[in-house]
N, C-alpha and C positions, 0 to 999 in steps of 0.2 A: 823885585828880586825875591826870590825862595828863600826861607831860613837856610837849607840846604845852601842857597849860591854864596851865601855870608859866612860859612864857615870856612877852613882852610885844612885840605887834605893833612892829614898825620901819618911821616912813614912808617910805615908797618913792618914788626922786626920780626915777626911771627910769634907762635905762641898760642896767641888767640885764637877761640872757634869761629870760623864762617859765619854767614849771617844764613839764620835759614825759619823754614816753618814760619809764624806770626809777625815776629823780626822783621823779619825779611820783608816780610807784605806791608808793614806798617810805613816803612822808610820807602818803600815802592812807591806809593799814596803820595811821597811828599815831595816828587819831583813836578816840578810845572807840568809837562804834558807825559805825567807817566802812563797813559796808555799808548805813548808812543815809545818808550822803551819798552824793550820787552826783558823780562827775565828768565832765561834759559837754564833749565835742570836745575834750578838755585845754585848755580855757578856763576853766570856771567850776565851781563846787561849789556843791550846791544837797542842801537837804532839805526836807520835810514835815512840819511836827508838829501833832499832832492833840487838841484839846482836847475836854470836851464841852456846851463855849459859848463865846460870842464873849466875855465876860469877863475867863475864864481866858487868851483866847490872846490879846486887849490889854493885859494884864497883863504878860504873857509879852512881847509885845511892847518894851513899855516897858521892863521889864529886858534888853533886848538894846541898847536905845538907848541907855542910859545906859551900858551897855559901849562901847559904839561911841563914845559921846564921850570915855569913862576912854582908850580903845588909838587912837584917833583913825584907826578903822578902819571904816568902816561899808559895812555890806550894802545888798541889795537885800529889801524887806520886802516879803510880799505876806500883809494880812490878811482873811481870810471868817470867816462863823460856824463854828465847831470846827475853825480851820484855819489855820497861820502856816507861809508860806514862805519860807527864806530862801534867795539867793544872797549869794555871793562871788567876787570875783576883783579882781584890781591894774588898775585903770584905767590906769595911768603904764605897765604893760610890755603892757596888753592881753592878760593871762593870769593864770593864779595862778604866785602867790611863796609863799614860810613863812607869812607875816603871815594869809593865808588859811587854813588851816589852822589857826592858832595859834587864830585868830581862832572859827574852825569848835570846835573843842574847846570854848574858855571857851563858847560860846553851848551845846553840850551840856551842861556843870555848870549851869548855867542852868534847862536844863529836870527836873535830878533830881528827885526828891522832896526835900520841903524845903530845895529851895535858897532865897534870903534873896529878900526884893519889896526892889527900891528903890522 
């Protein structure tokens, strides 16, 4: 598990600035397979993960939701046959914070082999 996947999102009441420039890049680095997120216009972080049916990636799905209600942090889902997208970022600062990240890791343990179905 990632330092990232051992911490626990914190809601965000705004306020705070966006993560951006060096920030940004450093917390990028500290996701398990962070060149498989991508970070978009330093707004958003987003991946692809690829199943090989719609089953497995509603499945997949569903354990991410239940995450997102456990950290009270939820993504942007997008599901097709063999295929789950997810974004992230801070509604309240209109960027990513920690939480997104944080957030981004625990959804990779998620996808390991035999990670747990809720």
């Amino acid at each position: 598990m990632s330092e990232l996947a051992s911490k626990t999102c914190v809601p965000c009441r705004g306020g705070i600035p966006p993560l951006k420039g060096k920030e940004l890049a450093e917390i990028h680095k500290q996701l398990p397979q962070f060149t498989d997120w991508k970070v978009i216009n330093e707004h958003h972080v987003t991946r692809t993960f690829n199943f090989p049916d719609f089953k497995q990636g509603l499945e997949f799905v569903n354990r991410i939701g239940a995450l997102a209600e456990e950290q009270g942090h939820h993504p942007d889902i997008l599901l097709t046959w063999g295929k789950v997208e997810v974004t992230l970022w801070t509604h309240k600062v209109n960027g990513l914070t920690e939480s997104d990240f944080i957030m981004a890791a625990k959804i990779e343990n998620l996808n390991e082999p035999g990670a747990p179905s809720k």
